[in-house]
SEFIZA-3560 file (N, C-alpha, C; in Angstrom, 3 decimals):
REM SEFIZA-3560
<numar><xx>7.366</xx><yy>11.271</yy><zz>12.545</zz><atom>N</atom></numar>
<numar><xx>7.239</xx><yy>9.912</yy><zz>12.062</zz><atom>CA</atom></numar>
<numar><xx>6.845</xx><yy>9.012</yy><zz>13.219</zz><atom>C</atom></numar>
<numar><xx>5.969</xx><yy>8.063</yy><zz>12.824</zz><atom>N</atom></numar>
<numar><xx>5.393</xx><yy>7.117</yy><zz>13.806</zz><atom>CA</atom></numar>
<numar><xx>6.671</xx><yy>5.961</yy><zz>14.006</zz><atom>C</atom></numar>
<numar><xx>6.645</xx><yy>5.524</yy><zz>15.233</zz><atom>N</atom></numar>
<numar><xx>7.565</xx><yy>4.055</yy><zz>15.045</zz><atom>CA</atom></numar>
<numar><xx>6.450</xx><yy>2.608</yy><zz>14.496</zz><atom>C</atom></numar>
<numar><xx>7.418</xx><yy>2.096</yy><zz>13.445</zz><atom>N</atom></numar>
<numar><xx>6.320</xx><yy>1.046</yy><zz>13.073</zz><atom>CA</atom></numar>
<numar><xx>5.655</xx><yy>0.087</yy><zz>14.058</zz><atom>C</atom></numar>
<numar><xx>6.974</xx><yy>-0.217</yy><zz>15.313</zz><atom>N</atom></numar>
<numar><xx>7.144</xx><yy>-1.286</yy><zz>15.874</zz><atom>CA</atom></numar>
<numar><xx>5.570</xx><yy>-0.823</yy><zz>17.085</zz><atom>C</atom></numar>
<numar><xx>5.390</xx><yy>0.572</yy><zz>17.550</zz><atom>N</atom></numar>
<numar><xx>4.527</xx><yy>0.768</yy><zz>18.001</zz><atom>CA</atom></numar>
<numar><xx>3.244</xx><yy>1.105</yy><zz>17.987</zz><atom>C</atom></numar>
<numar><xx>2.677</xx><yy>1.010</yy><zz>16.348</zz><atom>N</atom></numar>
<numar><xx>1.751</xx><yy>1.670</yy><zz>16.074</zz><atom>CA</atom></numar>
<numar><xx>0.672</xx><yy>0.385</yy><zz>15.803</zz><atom>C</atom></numar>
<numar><xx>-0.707</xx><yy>0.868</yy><zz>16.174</zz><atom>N</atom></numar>
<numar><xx>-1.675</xx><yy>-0.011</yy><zz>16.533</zz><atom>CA</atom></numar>
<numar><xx>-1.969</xx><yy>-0.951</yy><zz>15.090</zz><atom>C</atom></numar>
<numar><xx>-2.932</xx><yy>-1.692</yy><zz>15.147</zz><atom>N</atom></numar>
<numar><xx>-3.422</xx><yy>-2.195</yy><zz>13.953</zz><atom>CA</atom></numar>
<numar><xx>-3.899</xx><yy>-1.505</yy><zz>12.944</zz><atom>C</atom></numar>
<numar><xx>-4.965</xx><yy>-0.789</yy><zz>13.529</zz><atom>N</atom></numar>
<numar><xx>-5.459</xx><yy>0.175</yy><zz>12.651</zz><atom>CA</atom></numar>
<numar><xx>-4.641</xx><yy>1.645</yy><zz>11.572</zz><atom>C</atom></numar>
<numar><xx>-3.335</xx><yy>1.741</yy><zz>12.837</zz><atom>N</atom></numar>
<numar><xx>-2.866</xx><yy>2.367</yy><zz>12.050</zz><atom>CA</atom></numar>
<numar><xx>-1.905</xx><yy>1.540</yy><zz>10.890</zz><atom>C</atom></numar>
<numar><xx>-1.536</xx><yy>0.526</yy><zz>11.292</zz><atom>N</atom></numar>
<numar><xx>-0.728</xx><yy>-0.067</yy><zz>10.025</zz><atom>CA</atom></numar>
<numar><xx>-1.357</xx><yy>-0.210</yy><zz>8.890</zz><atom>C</atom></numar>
<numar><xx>-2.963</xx><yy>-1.236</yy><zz>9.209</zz><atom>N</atom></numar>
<numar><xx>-3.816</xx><yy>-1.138</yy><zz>7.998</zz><atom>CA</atom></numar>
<numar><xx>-4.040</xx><yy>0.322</yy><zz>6.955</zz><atom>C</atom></numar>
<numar><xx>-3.829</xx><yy>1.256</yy><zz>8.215</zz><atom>N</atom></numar>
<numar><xx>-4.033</xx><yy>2.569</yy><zz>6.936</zz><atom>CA</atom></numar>
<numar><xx>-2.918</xx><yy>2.642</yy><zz>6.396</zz><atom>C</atom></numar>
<numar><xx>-1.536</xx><yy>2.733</yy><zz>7.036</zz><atom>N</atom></numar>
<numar><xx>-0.830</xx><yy>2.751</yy><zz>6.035</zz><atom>CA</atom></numar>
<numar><xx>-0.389</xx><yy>1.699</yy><zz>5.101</zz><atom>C</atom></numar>
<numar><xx>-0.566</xx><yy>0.636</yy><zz>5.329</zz><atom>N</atom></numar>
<numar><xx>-0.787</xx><yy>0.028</yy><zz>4.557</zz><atom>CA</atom></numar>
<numar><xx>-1.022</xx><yy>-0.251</yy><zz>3.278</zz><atom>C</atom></numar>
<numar><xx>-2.770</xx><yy>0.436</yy><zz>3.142</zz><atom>N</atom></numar>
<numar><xx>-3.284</xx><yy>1.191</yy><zz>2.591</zz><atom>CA</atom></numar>
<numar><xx>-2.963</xx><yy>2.257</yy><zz>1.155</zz><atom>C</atom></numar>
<numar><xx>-2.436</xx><yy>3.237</yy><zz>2.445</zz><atom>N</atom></numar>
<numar><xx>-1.202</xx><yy>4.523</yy><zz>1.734</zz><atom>CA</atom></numar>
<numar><xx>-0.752</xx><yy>3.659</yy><zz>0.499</zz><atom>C</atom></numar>
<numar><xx>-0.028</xx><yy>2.881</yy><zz>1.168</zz><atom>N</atom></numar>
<numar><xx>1.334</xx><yy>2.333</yy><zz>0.169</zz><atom>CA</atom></numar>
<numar><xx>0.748</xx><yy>2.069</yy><zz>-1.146</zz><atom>C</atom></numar>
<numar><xx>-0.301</xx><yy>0.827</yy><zz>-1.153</zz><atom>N</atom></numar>
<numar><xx>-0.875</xx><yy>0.284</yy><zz>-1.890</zz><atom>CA</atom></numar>
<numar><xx>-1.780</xx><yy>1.834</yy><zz>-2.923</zz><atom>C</atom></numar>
<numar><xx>-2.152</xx><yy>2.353</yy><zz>-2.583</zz><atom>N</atom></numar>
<numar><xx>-2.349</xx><yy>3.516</yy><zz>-3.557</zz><atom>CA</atom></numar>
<numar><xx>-1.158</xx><yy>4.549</yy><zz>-3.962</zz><atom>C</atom></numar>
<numar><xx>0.052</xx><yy>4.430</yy><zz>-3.541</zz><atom>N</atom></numar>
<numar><xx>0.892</xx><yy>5.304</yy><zz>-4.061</zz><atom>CA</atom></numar>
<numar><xx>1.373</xx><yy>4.153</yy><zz>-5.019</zz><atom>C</atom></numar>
<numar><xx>1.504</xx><yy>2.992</yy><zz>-4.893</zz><atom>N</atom></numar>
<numar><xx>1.784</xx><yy>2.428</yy><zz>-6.068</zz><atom>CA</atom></numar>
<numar><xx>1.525</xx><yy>2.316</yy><zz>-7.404</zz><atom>C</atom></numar>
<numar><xx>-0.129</xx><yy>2.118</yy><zz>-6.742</zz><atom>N</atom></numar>
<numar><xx>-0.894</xx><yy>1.730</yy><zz>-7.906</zz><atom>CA</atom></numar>
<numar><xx>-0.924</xx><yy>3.370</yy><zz>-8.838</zz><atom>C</atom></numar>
<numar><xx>-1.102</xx><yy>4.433</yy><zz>-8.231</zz><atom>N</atom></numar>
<numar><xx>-1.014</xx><yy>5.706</yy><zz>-8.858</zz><atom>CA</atom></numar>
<numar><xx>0.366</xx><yy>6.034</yy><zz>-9.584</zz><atom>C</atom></numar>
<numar><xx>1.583</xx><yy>5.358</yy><zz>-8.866</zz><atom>N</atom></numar>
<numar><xx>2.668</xx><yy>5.352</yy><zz>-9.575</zz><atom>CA</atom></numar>
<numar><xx>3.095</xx><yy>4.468</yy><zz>-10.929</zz><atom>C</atom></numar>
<numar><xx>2.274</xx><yy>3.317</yy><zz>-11.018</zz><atom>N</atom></numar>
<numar><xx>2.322</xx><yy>2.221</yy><zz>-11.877</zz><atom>CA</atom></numar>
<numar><xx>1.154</xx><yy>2.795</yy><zz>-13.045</zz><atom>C</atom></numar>
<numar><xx>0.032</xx><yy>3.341</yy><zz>-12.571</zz><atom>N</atom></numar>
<numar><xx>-0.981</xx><yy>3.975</yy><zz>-13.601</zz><atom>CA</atom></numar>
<numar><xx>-0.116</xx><yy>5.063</yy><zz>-14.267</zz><atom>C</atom></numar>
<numar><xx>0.546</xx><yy>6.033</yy><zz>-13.593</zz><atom>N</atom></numar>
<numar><xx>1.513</xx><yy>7.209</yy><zz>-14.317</zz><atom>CA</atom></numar>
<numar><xx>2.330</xx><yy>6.189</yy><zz>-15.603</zz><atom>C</atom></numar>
<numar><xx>3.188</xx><yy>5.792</yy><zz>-14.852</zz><atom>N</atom></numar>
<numar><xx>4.537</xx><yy>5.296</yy><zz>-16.044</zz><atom>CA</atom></numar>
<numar><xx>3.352</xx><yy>4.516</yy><zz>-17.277</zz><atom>C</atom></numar>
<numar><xx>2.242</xx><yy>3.510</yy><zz>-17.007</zz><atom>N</atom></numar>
<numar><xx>1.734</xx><yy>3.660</yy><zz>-18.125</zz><atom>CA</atom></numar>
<numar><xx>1.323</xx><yy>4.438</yy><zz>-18.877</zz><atom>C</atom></numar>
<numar><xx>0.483</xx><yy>5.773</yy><zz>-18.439</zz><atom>N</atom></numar>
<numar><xx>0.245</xx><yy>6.663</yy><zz>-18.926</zz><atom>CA</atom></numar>
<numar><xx>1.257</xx><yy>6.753</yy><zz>-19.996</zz><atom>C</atom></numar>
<numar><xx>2.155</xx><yy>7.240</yy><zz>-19.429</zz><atom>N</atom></numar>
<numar><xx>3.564</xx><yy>8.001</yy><zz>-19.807</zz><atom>CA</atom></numar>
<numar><xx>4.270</xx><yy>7.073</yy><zz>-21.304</zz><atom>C</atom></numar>
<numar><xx>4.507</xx><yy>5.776</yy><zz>-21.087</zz><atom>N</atom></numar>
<numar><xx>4.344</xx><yy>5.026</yy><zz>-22.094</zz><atom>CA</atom></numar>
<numar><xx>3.464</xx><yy>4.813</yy><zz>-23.242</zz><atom>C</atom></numar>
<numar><xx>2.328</xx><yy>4.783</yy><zz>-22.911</zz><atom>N</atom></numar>
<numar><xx>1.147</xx><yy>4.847</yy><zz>-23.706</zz><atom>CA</atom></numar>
<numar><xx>1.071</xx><yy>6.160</yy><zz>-25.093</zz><atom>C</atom></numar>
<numar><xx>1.352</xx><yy>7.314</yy><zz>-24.238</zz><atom>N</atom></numar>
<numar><xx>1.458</xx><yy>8.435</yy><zz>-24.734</zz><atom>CA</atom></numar>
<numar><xx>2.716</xx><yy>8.616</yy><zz>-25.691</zz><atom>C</atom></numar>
<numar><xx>3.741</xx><yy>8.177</yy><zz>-24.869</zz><atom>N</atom></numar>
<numar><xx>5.323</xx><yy>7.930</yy><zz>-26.442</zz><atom>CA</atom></numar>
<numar><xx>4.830</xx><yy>7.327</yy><zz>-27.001</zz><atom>C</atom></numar>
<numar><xx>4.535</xx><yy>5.947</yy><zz>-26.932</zz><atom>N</atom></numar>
<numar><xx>4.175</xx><yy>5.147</yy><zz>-27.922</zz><atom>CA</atom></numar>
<numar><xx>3.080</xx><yy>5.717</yy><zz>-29.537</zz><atom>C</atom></numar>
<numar><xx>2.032</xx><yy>6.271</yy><zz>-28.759</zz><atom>N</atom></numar>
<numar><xx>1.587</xx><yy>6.427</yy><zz>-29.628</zz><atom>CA</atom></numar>
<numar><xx>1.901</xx><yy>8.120</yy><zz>-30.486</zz><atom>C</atom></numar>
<numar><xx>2.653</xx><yy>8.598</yy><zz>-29.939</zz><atom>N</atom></numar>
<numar><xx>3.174</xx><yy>10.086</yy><zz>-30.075</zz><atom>CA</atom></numar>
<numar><xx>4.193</xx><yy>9.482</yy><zz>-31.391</zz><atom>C</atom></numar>
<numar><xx>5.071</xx><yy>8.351</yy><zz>-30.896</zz><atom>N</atom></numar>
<numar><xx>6.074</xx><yy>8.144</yy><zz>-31.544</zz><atom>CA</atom></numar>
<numar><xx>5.676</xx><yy>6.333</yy><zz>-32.978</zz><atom>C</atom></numar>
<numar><xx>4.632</xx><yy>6.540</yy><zz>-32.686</zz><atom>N</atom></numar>
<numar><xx>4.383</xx><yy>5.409</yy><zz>-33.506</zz><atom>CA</atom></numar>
<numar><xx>3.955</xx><yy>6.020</yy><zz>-35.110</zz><atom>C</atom></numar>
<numar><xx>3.031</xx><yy>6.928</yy><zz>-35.115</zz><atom>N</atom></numar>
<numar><xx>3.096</xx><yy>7.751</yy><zz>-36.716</zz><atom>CA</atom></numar>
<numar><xx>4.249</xx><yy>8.042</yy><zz>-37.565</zz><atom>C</atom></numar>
<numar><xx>5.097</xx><yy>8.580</yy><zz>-36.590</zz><atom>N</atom></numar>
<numar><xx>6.332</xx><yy>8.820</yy><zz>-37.316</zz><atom>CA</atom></numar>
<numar><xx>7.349</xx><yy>7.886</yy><zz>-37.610</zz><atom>C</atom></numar>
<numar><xx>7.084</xx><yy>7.167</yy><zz>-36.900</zz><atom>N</atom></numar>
<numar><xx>8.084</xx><yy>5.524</yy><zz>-37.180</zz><atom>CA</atom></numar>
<numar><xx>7.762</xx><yy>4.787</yy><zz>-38.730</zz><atom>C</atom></numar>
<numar><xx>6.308</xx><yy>4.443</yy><zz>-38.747</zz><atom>N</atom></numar>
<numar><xx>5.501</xx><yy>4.235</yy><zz>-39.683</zz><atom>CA</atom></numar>
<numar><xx>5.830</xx><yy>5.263</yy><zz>-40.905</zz><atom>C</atom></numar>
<numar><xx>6.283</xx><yy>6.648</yy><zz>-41.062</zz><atom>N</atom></numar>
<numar><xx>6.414</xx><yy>7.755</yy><zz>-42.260</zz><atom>CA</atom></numar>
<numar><xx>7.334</xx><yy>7.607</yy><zz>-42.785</zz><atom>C</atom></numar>
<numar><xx>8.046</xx><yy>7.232</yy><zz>-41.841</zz><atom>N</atom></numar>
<numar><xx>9.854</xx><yy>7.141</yy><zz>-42.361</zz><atom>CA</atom></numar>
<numar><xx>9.818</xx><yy>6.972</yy><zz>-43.584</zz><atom>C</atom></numar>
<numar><xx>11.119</xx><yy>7.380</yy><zz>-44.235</zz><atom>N</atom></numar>
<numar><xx>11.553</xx><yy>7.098</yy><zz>-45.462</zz><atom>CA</atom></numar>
<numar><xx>12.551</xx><yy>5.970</yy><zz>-45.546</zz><atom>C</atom></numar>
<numar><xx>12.726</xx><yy>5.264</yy><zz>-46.061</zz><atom>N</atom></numar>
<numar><xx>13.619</xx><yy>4.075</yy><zz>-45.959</zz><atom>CA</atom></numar>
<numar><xx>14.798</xx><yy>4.244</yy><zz>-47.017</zz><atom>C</atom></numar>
//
């Protein structure tokens, strides 16, 4: 592991970087993931018998 306190500009900007795409890839998943119940679980909601 790098120390933050010593690492150049360039390297912060990359990680930086890093972060900002593990997010956004983490925030695209859970929609996914939502998207997919939703509509997995929306036909059958709608069939019910009352």
């Amino acid at each position: 592991m790098s120390d933050p306190a010593r690492e150049s500009e360039l390297e912060a900007k990359a990680r930086r970087g890093r972060n900002i795409a593990l997010a956004l890839g983490l925030v695209l998943f859970v929609i996914l993931v939502f998207v997919v119940t939703i509509t997995r679980l929306g036909g059958n909601v709608a069939a019910r018998p009352l």
